[in-house]
Backbone as JSON, one array per atom type, in Angstrom:
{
  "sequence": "XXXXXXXXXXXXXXXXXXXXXXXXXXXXXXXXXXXXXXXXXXXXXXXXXXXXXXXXXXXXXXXXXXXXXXXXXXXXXXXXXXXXXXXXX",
  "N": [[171.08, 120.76, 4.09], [169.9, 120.74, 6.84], [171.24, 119.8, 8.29], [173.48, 122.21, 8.25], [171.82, 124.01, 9.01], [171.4, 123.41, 11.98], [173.71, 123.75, 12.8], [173.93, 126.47, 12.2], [174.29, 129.95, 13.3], [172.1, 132.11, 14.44], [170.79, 135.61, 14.43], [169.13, 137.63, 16.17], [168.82, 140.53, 15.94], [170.3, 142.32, 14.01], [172.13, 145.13, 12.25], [172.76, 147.17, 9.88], [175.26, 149.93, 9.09], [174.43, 151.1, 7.05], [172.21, 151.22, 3.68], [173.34, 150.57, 1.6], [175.59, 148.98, -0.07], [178.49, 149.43, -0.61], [178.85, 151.08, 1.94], [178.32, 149.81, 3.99], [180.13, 147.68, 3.97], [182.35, 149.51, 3.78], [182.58, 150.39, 6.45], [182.02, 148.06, 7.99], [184.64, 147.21, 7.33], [186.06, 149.45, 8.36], [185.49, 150.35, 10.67], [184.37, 152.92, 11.33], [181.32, 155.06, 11.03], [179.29, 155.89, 8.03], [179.44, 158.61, 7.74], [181.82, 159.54, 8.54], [184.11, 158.1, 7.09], [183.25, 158.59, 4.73], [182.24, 156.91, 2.57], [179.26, 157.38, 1.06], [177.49, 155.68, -0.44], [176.75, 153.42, -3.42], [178.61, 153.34, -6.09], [180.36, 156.31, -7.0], [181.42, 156.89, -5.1], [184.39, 156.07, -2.7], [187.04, 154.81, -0.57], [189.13, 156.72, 0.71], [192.38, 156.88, -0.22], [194.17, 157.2, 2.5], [192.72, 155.95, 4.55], [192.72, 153.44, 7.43], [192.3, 150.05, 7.11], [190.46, 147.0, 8.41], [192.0, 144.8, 7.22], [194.55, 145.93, 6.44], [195.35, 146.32, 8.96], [195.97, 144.1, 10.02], [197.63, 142.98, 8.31], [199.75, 144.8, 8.77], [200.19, 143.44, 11.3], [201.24, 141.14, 10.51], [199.75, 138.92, 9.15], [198.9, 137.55, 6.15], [196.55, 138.92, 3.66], [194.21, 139.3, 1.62], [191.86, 139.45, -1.6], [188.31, 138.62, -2.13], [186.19, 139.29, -5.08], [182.99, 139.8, -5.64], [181.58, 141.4, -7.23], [182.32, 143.34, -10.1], [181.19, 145.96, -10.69], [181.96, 146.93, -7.94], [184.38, 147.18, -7.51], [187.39, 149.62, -6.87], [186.58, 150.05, -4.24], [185.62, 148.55, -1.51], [186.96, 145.54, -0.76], [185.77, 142.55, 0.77], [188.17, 141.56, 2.44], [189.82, 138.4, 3.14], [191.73, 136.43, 5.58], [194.92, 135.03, 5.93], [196.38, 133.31, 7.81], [200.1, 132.64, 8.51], [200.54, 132.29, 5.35], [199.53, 130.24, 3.53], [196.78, 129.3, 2.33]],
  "CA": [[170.71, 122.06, 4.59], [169.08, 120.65, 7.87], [172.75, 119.87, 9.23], [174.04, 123.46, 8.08], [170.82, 124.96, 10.18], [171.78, 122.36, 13.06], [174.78, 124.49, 13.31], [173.91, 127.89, 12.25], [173.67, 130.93, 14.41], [170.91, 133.36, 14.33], [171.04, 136.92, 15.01], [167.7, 138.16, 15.99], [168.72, 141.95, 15.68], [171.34, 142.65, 13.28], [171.77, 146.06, 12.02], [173.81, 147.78, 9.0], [174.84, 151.14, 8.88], [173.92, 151.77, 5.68], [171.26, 150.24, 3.23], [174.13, 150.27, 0.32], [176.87, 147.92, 0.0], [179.86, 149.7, -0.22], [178.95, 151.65, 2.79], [178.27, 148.97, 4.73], [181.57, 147.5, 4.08], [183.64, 150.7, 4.38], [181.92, 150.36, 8.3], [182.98, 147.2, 8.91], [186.21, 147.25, 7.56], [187.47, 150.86, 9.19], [185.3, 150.68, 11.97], [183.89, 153.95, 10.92], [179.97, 155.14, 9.92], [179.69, 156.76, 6.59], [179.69, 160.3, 7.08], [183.01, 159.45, 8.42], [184.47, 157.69, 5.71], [183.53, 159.13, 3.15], [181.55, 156.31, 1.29], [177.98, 157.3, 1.19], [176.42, 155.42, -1.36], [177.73, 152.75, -4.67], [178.99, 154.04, -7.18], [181.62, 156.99, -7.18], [181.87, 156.96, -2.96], [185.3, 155.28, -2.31], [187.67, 155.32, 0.59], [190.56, 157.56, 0.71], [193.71, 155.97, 0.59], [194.61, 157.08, 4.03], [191.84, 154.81, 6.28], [192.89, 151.92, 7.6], [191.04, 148.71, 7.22], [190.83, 146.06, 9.45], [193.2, 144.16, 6.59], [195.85, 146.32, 6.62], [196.06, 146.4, 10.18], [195.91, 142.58, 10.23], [198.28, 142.54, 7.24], [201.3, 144.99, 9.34], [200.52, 142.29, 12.56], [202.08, 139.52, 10.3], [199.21, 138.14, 8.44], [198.68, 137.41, 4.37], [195.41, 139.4, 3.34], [193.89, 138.6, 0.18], [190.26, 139.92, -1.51], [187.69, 137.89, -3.46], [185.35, 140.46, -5.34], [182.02, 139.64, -6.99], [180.63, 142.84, -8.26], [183.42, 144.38, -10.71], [181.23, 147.51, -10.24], [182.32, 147.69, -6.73], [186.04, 147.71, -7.44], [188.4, 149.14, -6.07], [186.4, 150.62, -3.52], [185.89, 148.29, -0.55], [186.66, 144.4, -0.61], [186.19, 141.46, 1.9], [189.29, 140.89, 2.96], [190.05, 136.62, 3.72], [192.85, 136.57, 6.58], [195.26, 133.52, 5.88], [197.74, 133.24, 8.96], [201.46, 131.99, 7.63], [200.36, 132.55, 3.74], [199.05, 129.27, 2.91], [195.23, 129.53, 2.1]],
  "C": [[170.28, 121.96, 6.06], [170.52, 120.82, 8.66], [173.31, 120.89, 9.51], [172.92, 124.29, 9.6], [171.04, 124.79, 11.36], [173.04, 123.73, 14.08], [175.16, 125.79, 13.35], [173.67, 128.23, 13.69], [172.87, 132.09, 13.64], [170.84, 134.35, 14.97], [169.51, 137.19, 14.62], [167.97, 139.77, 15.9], [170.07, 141.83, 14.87], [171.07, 144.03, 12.34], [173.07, 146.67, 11.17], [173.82, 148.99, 9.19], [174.33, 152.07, 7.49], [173.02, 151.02, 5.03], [171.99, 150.09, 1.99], [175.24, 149.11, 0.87], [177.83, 148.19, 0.38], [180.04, 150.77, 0.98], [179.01, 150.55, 3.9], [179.75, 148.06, 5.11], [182.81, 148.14, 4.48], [183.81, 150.58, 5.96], [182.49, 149.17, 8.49], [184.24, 147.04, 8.87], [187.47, 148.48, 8.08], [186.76, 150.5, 10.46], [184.37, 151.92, 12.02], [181.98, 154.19, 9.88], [180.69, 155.83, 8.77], [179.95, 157.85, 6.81], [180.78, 160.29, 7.6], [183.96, 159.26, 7.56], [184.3, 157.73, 4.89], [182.21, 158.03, 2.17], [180.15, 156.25, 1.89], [176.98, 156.5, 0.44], [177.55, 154.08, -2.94], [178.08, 153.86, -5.32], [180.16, 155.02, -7.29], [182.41, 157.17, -5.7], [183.47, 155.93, -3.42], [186.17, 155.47, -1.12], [188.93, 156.08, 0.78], [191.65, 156.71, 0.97], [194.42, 155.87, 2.33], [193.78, 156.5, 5.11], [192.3, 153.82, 6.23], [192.05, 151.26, 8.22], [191.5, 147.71, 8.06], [192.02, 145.36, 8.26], [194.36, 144.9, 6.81], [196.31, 146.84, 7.96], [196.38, 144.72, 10.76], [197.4, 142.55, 9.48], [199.58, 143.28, 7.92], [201.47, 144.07, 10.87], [201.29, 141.17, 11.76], [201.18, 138.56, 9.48], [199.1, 138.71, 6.78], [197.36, 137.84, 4.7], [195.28, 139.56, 2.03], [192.38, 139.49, 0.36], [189.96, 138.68, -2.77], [186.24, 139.03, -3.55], [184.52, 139.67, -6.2], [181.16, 140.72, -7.67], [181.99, 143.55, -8.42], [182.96, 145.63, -10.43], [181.86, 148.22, -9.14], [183.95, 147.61, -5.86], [186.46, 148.61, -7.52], [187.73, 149.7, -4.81], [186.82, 149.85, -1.98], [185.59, 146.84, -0.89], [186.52, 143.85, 0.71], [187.42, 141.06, 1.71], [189.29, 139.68, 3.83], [191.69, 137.11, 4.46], [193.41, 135.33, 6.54], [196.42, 133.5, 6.82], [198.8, 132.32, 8.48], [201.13, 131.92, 6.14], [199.96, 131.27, 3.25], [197.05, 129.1, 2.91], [194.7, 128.38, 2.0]]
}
């Protein structure tokens, strides 16, 4: 852990726009606060099919975009999208 710290970085201000999850995510991955996009809150908030996420603007440049989800509740709304350049992960 000392080595990991060695090499961390530390953000002395860091700031979400939301205090939920899947808002917070909707924001980083459109770019967009909530009352833009639509997702205010868990649960029934989701994103309209028509925003585009940073993945699927990654994903028509030429890259493989993939999600790994750990809260089934907060499927299908908004995953982390992993960016694998030439499709090999």
């Amino acid at each position: 852990m000392a080595a990991f710290a060695q090499d961390a970085v530390i953000f002395e201000k860091a700031f979400a726009q939301a205090s939920w999850t899947k808002p917070s995510f909707a924001t980083m991955f459109t770019g967009l606060y909530p009352p833009n996009h639509g997702v205010r809150a868990n649960g029934i908030f989701r994103l309209d099919d028509g925003e585009k996420t940073l993945a699927a603007s990654l994903h028509e440049a030429g890259f493989d975009t993939g999600a790994f989800v750990g809260d089934c509740d907060e499927v299908p709304v908004v995953v982390l999208a992993v960016v694998v350049e030439g499709g090999a992960a």
